[in-house]
C-alpha positions in Angstrom: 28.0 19.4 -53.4 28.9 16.2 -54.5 26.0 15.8 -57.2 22.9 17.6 -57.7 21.3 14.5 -58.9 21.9 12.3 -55.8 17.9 13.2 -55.0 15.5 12.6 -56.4 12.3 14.8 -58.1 9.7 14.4 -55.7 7.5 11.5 -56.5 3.4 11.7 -56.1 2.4 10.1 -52.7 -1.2 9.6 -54.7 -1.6 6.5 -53.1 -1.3 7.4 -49.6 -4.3 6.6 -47.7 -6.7 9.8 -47.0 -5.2 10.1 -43.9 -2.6 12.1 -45.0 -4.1 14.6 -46.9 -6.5 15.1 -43.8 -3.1 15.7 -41.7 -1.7 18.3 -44.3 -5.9 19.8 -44.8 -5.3 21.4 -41.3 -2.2 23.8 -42.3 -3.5 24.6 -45.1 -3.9 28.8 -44.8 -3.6 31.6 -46.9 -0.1 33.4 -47.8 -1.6 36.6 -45.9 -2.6 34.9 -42.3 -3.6 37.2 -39.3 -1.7 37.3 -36.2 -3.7 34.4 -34.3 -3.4 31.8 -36.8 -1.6 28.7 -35.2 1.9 27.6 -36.0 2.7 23.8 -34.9 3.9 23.5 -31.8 3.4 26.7 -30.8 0.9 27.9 -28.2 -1.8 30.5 -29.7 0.0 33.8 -27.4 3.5 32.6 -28.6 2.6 32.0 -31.7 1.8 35.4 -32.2 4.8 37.0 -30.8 6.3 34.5 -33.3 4.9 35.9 -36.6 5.5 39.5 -35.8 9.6 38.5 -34.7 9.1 36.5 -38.5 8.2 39.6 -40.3 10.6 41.6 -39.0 13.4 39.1 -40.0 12.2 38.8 -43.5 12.3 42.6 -43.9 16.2 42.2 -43.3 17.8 40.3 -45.8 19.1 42.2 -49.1 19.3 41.6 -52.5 22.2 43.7 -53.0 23.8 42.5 -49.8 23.3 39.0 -51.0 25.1 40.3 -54.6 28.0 41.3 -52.9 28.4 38.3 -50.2 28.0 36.2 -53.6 31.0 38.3 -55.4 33.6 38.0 -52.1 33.2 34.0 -52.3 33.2 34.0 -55.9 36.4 36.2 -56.6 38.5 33.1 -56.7 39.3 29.8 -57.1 38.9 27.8 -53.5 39.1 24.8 -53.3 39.3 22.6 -50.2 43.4 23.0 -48.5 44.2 26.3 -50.6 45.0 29.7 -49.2 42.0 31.0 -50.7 39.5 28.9 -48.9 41.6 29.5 -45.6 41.0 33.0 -45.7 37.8 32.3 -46.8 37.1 30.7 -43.3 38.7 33.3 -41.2 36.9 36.2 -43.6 33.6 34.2 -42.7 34.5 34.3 -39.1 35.1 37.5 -38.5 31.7 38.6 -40.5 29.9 36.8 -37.8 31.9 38.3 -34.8 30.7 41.5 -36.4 27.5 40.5 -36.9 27.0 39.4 -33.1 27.5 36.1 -33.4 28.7 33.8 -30.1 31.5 31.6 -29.4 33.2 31.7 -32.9 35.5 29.4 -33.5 37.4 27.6 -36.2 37.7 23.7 -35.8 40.7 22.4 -37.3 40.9 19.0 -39.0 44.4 17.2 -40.3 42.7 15.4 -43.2 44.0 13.0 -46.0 43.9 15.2 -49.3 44.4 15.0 -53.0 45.2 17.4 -55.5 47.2 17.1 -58.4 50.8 17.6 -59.9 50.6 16.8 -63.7 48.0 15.0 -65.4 47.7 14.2 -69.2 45.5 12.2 -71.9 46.9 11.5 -75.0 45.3 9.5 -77.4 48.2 7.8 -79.4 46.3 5.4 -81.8 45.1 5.3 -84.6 45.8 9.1 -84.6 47.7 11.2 -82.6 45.8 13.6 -80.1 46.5 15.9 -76.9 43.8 16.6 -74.8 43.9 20.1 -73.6 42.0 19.1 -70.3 41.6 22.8 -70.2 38.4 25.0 -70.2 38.5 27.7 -72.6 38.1 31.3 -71.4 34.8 33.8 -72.3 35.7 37.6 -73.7 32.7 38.7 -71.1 33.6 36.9 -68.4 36.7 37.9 -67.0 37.0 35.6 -64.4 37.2 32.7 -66.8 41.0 34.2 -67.8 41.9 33.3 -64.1 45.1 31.6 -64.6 44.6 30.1 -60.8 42.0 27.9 -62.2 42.9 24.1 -62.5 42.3 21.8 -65.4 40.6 18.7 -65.4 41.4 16.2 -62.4 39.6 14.0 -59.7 39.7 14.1 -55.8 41.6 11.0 -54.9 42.2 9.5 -58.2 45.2 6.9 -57.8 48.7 8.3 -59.7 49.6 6.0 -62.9 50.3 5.8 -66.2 48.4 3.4 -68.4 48.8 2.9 -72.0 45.8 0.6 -73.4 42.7 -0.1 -75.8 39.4 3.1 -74.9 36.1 0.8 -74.9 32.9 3.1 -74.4 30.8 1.8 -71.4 28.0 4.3 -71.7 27.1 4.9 -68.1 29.3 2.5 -66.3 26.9 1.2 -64.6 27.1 -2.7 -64.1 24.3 -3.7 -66.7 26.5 -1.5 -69.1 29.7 -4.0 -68.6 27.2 -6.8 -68.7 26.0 -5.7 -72.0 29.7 -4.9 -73.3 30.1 -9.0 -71.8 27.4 -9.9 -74.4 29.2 -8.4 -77.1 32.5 -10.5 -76.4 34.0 -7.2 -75.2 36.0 -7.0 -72.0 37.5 -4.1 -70.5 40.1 -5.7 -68.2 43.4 -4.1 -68.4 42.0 -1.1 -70.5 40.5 2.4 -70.4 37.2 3.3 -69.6 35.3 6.0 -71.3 32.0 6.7 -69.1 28.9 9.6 -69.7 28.2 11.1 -66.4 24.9 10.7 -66.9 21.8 8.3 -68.5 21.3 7.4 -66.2 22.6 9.0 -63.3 25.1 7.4 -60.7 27.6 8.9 -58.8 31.5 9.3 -60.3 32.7 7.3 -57.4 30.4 4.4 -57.9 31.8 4.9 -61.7 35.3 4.3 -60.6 34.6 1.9 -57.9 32.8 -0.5 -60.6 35.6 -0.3 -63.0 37.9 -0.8 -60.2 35.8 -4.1 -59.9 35.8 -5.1 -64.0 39.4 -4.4 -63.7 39.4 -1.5 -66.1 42.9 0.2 -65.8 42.0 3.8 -65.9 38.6 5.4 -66.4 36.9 8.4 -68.2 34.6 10.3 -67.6 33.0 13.0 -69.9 29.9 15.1 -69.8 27.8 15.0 -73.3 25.8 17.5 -74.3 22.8 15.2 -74.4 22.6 15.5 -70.8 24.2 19.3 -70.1 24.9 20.6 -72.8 24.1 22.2 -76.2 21.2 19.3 -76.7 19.3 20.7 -73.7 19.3 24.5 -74.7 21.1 27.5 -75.0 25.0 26.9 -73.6 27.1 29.2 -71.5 28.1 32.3 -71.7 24.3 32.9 -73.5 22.7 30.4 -71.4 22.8 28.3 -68.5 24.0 24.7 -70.4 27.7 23.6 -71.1 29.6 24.7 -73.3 31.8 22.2 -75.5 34.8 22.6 -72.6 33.3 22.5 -69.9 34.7 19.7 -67.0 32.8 18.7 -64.6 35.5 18.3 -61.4 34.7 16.1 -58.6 35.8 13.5 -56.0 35.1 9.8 -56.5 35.6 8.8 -53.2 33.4 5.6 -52.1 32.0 7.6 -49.3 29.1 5.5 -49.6 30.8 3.2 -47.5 32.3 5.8 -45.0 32.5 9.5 -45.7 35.1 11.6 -44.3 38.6 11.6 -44.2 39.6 8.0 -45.5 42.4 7.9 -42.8 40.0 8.2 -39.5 37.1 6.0 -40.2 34.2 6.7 -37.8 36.2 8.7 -35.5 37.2 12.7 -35.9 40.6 13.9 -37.5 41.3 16.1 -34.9 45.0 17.1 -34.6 47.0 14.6 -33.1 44.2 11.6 -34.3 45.1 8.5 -35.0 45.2 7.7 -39.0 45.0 4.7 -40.6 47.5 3.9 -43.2 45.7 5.1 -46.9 46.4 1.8 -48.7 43.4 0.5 -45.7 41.1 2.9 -46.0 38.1 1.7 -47.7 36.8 4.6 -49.3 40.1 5.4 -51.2 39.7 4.6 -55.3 42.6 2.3 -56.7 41.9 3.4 -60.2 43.6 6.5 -62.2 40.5 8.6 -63.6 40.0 11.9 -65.1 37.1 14.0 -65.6 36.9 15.0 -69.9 35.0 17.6 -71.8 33.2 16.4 -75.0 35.9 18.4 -76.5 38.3 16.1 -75.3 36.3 13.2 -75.1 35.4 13.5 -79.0 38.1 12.5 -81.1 38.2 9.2 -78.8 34.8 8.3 -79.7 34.6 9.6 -83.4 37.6 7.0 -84.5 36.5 4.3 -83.0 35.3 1.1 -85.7 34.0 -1.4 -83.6 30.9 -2.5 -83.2 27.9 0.2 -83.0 26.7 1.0 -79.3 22.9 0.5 -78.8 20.6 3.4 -79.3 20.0 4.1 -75.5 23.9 4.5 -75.8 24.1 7.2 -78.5 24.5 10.5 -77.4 24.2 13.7 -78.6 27.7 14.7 -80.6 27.3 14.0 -84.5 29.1 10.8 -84.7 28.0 7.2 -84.1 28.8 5.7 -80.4 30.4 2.3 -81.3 31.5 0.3 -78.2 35.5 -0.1 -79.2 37.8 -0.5 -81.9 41.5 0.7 -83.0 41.4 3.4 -80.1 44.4 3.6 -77.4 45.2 6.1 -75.4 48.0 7.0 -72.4 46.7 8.2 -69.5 49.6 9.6 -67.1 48.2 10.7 -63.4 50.7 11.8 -60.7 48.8 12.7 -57.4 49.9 15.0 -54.8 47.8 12.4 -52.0 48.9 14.2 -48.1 47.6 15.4 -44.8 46.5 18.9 -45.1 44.5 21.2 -43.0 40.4 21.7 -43.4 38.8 24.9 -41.2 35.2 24.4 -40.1 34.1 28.1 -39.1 31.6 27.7 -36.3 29.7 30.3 -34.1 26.3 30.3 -32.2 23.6 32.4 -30.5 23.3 30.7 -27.3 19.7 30.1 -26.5 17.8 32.0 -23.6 15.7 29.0 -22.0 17.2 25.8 -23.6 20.5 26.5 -24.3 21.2 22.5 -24.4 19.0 22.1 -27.0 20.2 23.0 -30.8 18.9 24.2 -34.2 22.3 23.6 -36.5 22.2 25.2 -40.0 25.4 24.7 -42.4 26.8 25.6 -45.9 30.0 24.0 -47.4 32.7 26.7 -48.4 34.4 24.4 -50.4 34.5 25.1 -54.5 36.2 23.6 -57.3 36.6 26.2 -59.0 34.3 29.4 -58.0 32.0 27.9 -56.9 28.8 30.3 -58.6 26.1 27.8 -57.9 27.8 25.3 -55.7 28.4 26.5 -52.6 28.7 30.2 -53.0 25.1 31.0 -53.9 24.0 28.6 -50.4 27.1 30.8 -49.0 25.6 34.3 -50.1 22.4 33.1 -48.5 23.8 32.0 -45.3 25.6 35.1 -44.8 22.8 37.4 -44.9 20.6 34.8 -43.0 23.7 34.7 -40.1 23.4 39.0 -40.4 19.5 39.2 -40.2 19.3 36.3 -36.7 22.2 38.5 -35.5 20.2 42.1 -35.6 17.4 40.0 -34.6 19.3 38.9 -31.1 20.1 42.5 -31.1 17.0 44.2 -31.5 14.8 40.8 -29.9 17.1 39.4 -27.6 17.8 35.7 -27.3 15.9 32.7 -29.1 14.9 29.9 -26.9 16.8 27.5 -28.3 20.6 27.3 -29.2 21.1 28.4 -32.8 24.7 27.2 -33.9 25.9 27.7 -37.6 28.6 26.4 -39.2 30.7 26.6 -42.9 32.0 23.2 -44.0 35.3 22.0 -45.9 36.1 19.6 -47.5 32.2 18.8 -48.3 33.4 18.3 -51.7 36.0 15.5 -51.2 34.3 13.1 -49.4 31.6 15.2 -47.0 34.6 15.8 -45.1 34.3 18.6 -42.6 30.8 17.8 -41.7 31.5 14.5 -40.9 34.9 15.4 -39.0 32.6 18.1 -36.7 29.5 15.5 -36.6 32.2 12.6 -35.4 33.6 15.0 -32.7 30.8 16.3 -31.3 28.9 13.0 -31.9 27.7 12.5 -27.9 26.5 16.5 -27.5 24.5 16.1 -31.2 22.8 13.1 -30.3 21.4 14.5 -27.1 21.5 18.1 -28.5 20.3 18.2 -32.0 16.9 19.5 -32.7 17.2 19.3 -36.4 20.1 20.1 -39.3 18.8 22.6 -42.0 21.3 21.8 -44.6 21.9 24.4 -48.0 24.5 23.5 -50.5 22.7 25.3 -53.3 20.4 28.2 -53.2 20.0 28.7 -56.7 20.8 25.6 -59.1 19.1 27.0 -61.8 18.4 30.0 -64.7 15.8 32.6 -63.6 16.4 33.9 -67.5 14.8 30.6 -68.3 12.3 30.0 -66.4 8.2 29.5 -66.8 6.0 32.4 -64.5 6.9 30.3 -61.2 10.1 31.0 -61.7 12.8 28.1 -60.9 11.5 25.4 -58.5 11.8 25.2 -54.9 13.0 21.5 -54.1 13.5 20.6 -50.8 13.8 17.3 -49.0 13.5 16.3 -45.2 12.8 13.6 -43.1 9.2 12.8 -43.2 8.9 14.1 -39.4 9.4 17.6 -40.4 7.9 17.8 -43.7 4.5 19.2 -42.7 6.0 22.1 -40.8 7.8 22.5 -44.3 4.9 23.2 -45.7 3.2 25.3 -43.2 6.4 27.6 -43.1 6.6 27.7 -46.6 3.4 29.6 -47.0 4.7 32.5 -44.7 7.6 33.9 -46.9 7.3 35.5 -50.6 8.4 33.4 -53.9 10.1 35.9 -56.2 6.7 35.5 -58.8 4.8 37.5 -56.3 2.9 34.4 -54.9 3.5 32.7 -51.6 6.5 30.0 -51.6 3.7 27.2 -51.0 1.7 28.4 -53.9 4.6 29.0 -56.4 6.0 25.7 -55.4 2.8 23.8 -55.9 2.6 25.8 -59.2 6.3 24.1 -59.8 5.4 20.4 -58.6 2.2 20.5 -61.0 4.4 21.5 -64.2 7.4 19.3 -63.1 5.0 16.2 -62.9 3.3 16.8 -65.2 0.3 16.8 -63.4 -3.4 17.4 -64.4 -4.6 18.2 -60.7 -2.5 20.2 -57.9 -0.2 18.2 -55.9 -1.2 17.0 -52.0 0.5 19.0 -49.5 1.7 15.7 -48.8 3.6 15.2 -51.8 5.3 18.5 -52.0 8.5 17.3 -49.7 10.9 14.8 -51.0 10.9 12.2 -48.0 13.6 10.2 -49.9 16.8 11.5 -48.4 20.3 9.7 -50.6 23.8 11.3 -49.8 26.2 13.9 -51.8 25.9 16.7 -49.2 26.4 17.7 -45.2 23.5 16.1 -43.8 24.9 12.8 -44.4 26.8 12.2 -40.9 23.5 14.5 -39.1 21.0 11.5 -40.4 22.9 8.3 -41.5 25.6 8.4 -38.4 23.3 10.2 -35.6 20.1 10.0 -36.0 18.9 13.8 -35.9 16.0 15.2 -38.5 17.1 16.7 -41.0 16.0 19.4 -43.9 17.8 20.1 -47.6 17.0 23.4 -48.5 17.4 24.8 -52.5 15.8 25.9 -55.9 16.6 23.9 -58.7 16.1 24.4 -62.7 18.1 24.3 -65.7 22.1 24.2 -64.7 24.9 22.4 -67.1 27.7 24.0 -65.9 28.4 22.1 -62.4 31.7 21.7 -61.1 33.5 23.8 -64.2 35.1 26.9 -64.6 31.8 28.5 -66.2 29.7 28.2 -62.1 31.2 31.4 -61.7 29.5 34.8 -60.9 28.8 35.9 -64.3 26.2 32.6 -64.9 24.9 33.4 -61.6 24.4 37.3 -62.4 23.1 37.0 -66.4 21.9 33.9 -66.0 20.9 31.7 -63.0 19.3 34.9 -60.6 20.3 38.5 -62.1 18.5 40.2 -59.0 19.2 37.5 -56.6 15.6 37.5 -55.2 15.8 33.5 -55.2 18.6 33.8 -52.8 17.0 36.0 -50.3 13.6 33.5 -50.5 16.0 30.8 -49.6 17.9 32.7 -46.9 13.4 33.8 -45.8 12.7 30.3 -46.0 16.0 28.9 -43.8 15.3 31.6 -41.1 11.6 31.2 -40.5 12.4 26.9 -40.0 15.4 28.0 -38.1 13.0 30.0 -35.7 10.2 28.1 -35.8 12.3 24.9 -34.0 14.4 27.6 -31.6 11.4 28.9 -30.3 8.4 26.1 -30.4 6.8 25.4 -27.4 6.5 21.9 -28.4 9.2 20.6 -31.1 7.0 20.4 -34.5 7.3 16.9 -35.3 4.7 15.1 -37.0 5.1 11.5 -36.4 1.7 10.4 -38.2 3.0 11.5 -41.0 6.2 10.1 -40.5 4.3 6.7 -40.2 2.1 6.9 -43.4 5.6 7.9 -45.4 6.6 4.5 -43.6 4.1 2.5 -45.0 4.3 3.9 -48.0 8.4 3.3 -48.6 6.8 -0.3 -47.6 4.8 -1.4 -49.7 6.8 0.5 -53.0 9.3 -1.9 -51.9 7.1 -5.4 -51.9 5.5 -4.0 -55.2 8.8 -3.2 -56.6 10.5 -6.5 -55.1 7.7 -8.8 -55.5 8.3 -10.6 -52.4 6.7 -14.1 -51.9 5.0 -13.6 -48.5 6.2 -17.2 -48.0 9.6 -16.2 -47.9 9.5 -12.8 -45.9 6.4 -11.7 -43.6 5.9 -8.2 -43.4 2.4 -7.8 -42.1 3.6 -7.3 -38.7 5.9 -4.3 -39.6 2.7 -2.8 -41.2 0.4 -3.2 -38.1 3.6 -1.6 -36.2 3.7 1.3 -38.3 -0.3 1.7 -38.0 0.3 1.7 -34.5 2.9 4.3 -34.6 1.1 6.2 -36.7 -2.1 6.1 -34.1 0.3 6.8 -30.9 2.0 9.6 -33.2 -1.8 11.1 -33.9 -2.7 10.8 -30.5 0.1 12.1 -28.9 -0.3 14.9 -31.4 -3.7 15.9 -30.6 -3.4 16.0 -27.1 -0.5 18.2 -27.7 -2.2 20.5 -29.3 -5.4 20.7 -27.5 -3.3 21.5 -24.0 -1.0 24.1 -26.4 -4.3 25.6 -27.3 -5.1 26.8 -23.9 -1.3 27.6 -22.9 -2.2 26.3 -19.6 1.3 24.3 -19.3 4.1 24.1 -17.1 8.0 24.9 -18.4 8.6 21.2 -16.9 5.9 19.5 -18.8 7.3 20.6 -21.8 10.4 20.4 -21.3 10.2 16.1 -20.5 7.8 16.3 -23.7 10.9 17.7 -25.8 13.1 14.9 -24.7 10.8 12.2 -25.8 10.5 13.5 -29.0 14.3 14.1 -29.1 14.5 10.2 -28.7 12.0 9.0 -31.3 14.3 10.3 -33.8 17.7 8.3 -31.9 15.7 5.2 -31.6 15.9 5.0 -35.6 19.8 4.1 -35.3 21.1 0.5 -34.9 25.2 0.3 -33.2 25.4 -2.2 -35.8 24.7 -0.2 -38.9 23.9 -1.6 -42.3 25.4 -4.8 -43.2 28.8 -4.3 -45.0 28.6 -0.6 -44.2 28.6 -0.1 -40.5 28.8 3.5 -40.1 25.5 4.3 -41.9 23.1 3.1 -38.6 19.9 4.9 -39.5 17.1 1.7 -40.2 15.0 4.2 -42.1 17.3 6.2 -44.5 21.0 5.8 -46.4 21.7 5.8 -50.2 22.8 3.4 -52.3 26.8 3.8 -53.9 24.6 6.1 -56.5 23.9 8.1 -53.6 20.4 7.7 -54.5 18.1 7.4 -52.2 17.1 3.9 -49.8 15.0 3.5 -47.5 14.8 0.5 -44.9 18.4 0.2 -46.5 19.5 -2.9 -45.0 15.8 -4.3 -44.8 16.0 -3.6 -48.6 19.2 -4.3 -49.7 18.6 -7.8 -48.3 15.6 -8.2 -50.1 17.4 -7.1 -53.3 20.2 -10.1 -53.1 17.3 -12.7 -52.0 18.8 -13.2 -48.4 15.6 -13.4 -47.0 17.2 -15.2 -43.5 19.5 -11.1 -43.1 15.5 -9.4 -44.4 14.1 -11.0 -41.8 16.6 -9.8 -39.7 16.5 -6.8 -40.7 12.5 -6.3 -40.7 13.1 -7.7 -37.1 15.1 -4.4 -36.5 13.0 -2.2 -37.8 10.0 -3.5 -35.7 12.1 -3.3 -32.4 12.0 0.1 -33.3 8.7 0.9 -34.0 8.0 -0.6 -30.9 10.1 1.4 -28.6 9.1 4.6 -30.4 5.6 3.5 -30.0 5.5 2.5 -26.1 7.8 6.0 -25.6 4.4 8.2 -27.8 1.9 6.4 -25.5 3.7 7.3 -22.1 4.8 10.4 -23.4 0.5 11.4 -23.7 -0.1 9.7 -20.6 2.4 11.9 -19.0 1.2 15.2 -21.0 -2.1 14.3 -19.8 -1.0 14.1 -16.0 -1.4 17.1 -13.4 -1.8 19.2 -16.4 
């Protein structure tokens, strides 16, 4: 995964209008529910047949399976192009063959890649020191003596060597070089040294604004104020940094067009063409290297300039000072060529619709093992792939087309996602019920956590966030409680809340980038789910995510694992075998209006300037054709009195609302994201009505009103295709 912070904690929707807790109010049921209880989009007879195939899949998975899945992927160092993660694709292959899985495959994708061939720091004034750009190794964990694993580098750094003054920009952010600006400091022609963190933004925004400020090379180190020994207990005694640690990475500007930087919007299939690197527009031009605060120390500790402002002081025992007598040389020689990424595909081919498809995914992809990130979403998948597969074999077929695949790459620039998304774009957009993305099962320490355990933390388009919910409250939470209760539990301590969170605000609706759904919702236009539970975890991207955190540490008897893989089955089934695809578009419309107004609040736009009371009354009209449509639905679902055909021409209506979201055009300056509702910014936080807002951000009101035009065209199609969709529902029924 590309960061863990690229979404954000879910934010209170206390100001939603009643409506939505009223929408929510009616799945509100009990973890224990009998066998005629409704499930949306379901008719009452199949809905029962549903929970009783539900309980038999939850009593496959296996803690001790879901050990020893975890253990294979985590044996060794795999990152994207090596052996290791090649085998690792064919290993995962033939698992599923085994396992009963249809039409397995391995897609193969000729990709630009970057690894390195030397790298070095040496700081050479106004004392000499050699950064080890090494993690040290752990007496009780073995596998930190690996001599496979890599030292410190960046995914598609530029090669260089640049000798030059170290000024500290904090973040690097832009307000950071404006405040080094105010202080007569300018970091043209020298090196960068950058926090991950404080606030957050992704590495490759990092480089690509010191690329801008014309730094020469940046730094970037992780202080322990943020993952380390200031937060807690550090690894190999708890789940925080320890003073070594590296946190690896890409710094791509995939923000602007992930995927392999030579075959922009179109799939790197062999034999594609390639554009020539020095044109592709998401490649850095800036040498950059990820430090320890081991490493990153010394630099900061003899610098004698000016002091850095308290919000810039972090948490090692010396005074932050923004520059002074510090040079370094930073030497970078990058092995930058075509390699070869394996997507490992297989499916269960559906038994009524086999044209319509539920796609879940995993990256495979580590920088080093990989503990948390991807090997504990890996673990999970495996034993969810193993429990649908006895399930065809005991069950028979779903409705539905189930399809699965492990991506590559996902860690250099969402690569083999976007590759498979790009080549299959036509079939997905027709196709694609929904993506149910995990890159993380467990990102946090069980060891640590409060009576709820870790918390569960998904996000999804707001369209399928109350059948979240109502799923949620079907599978077990390792506490004892339902998933639903433990998670509400979770959201009420994490907020900080007096009262217990809305249904409604359980589901992060804010959807940014940094992981496989990206392509699914930004390029296509398909729903899509983030699946994952989250907590304390310092040790991303190093040496120290390994199996040992994950076994003493993060989820000892991986009982958060086999909730994830319970939780990712019963959504996977639930859309393979609705009657009626379980979108709620009401909601969908009150999340609309309330992304909305945050942004004229947030904004404060002069009504003079931009009118936006039209795109309200559109989305209260969407929101009344979506209720509408939904309780006719489910009246006629009640009775089961309805033809194979009508639902069938239902499904494709509701197939289109979703593909109506996309403009050709895409956002302004960044063409290939074309959803009008969702993207994230280069922080890859989240933005919605991204060029709607961006617009209103730089005060081009003329392009806001353009793009506010856009988003009402859509509303409007999406509305008039609601109403005839009820109208035909209604008919000869």
């Amino acid at each position: 995964m590309t960061r863990k912070l690229s979404f954000t904690a879910p934010i209170c929707f206390a100001v939603l209008s009643v409506l939505s807790a009223i929408l929510f109010a009616q799945q509100q049921k009990t973890p224990s529910l009998p066998p005629s209880t409704p499930i949306l989009g379901f008719t009452l007879t199949h809905a029962m047949a549903e929970r009783k195939l539900e309980t038999e899949f939850q009593a496959i998975p296996s803690s001790e399976k879901a050990r020893e899945w975890h253990r294979t992927f985590t044996a060794e160092p795999h990152p994207a192009a090596s052996e290791r993660n090649n085998q690792l694709a064919e290993f995962i292959a033939d698992e599923w063959r085994k396992q009963g899985w249809e039409d397995v495959t391995l897609r193969r994708y000729d990709v630009l890649h970057s690894r390195p061939r030397s790298v070095s720091l040496e700081m050479t004034a106004p004392v000499r020191y050699t950064a080890s750009l090494r993690e040290d190794p752990v007496d009780m964990d073995a596998d930190t003596k690996n001599p496979e694993v890599s030292g410190a580098y960046f995914g598609y750094a530029a090669s260089g060597e640049v000798t030059a003054e170290v000024v500290y920009a904090h973040s690097g952010n832009p307000e950071d070089y404006d405040l080094l600006r105010k202080n007569g400091i300018s970091v043209k022609g020298k090196i960068v040294l950058v926090r991950y963190s404080n606030p957050y933004s992704y590495r490759g925004f990092k480089a690509l604004t010191a690329e801008r400020e014309g730094a020469a090379a940046l730094l970037i180190y992780s202080d322990p104020a943020e993952d380390g020994y200031a937060r807690g207990k550090v690894f190999p005694d708890g789940p925080w940094g320890p003073e070594s640690h590296i946190q690896r990475g890409a710094i791509t500007y995939d923000y602007i067009v992930p995927g392999d930087p030579t075959t922009p919007g179109w799939a790197s299939v062999p034999g594609a063409r390639h554009i020539k690197p020095e044109e592709a527009p998401s490649l850095p031009k800036i040498p950059a290297l990820p430090l320890s605060w081991h490493d990153a120390k010394p630099l900061l500790e003899n610098m004698n300039g000016m002091e850095a402002p308290k919000s810039w002081q972090g948490a090692l025992p010396i005074k932050y000072r923004l520059s002074g007598a510090v040079t370094a040389r930073v030497k970078l020689d990058m092995d930058t060529s075509f390699q070869q990424y394996n997507v490992a595909e297989a499916r269960i081919r559906g038994s009524e619709l086999p044209d319509e498809w539920v796609l879940l995914g995993n990256h495979r992809d580590a920088w080093v093992f990989g503990g948390v990130d991807p090997s504990s979403g890996t673990a999970s998948m495996m034993e969810l792939t193993r429990a649908l597969g006895e399930l065809k074999q005991r069950r028979g077929r779903p409705r539905r087309t189930v399809v699965v695949c492990s991506w590559d790459g996902e860690e250099y620039a969402l690569t083999g996602s976007t590759e498979w998304g790009e080549q299959f774009a036509d079939d997905l957009k027709k196709k694609l019920v929904a993506y149910l993305n995990v890159d993380e099962s467990v990102a946090g320490a069980a060891t640590t956590a409060g009576p709820d355990g870790i918390s569960f933390s998904p996000s999804a388009v707001a369209s399928l966030a109350p059948m979240l919910v109502e799923a949620s409250k079907d599978v077990h939470a390792p506490s004892g409680k339902s998933l639903y209760e433990a998670w509400r539990a979770t959201s009420r301590r994490d907020e900080k809340a007096s009262a217990p969170p809305l249904d409604s605000g359980l589901v992060e609706t804010r959807m940014g980038s940094g992981s496989d759904h990206t392509v699914f919702l930004n390029h296509l236009g398909r729903p899509v789910v983030n699946l994952g539970f989250s907590g304390d975890y310092g040790v991303y991207h190093s040496m120290y995510d390994d199996h040992y955190w994950m076994e003493h540490i993060g989820d000892p008897a991986f009982e958060y694992h086999i909730a994830l893989t319970d939780i990712w089955g019963l959504l996977a089934l639930r859309l393979a075998n609705a009657d009626v695809l379980p979108y709620d578009f009401a909601f969908n419309a009150i999340t609309l209006d309330h992304f909305l107004t945050e942004l004229e609040l947030r904004s404060k736009i002069d009504n003079h300037k931009l009118k936006l009371k039209k795109l309200h009354e559109r989305i209260a009209d969407f929101q009344n054709a979506g209720n509408e449509l939904r309780e006719t639905v489910e009246q006629r679902l009640a009775t089961g009195a309805i033809t194979a055909e009508k639902i069938r021409q239902l499904n494709l209506e509701l197939l289109q609302v979703e593909s109506n979201w996309l403009d050709p055009d895409g956002i302004p300056g960044r063409p290939w994201f074309q959803h009008l509702l969702y993207a994230a910014r280069y922080t890859y936080a989240h933005l919605e009505f991204p060029g709607l807002t961006e617009a209103v951000e730089k005060r081009d009101w003329k392009l806001a009103s353009d793009q506010a035009a856009l988003v009402q065209r859509a509303l409007e199609k999406n509305i008039e295709l609601l109403r005839k969709a009820k109208i035909s529902w209604e008919k000869n029924n």
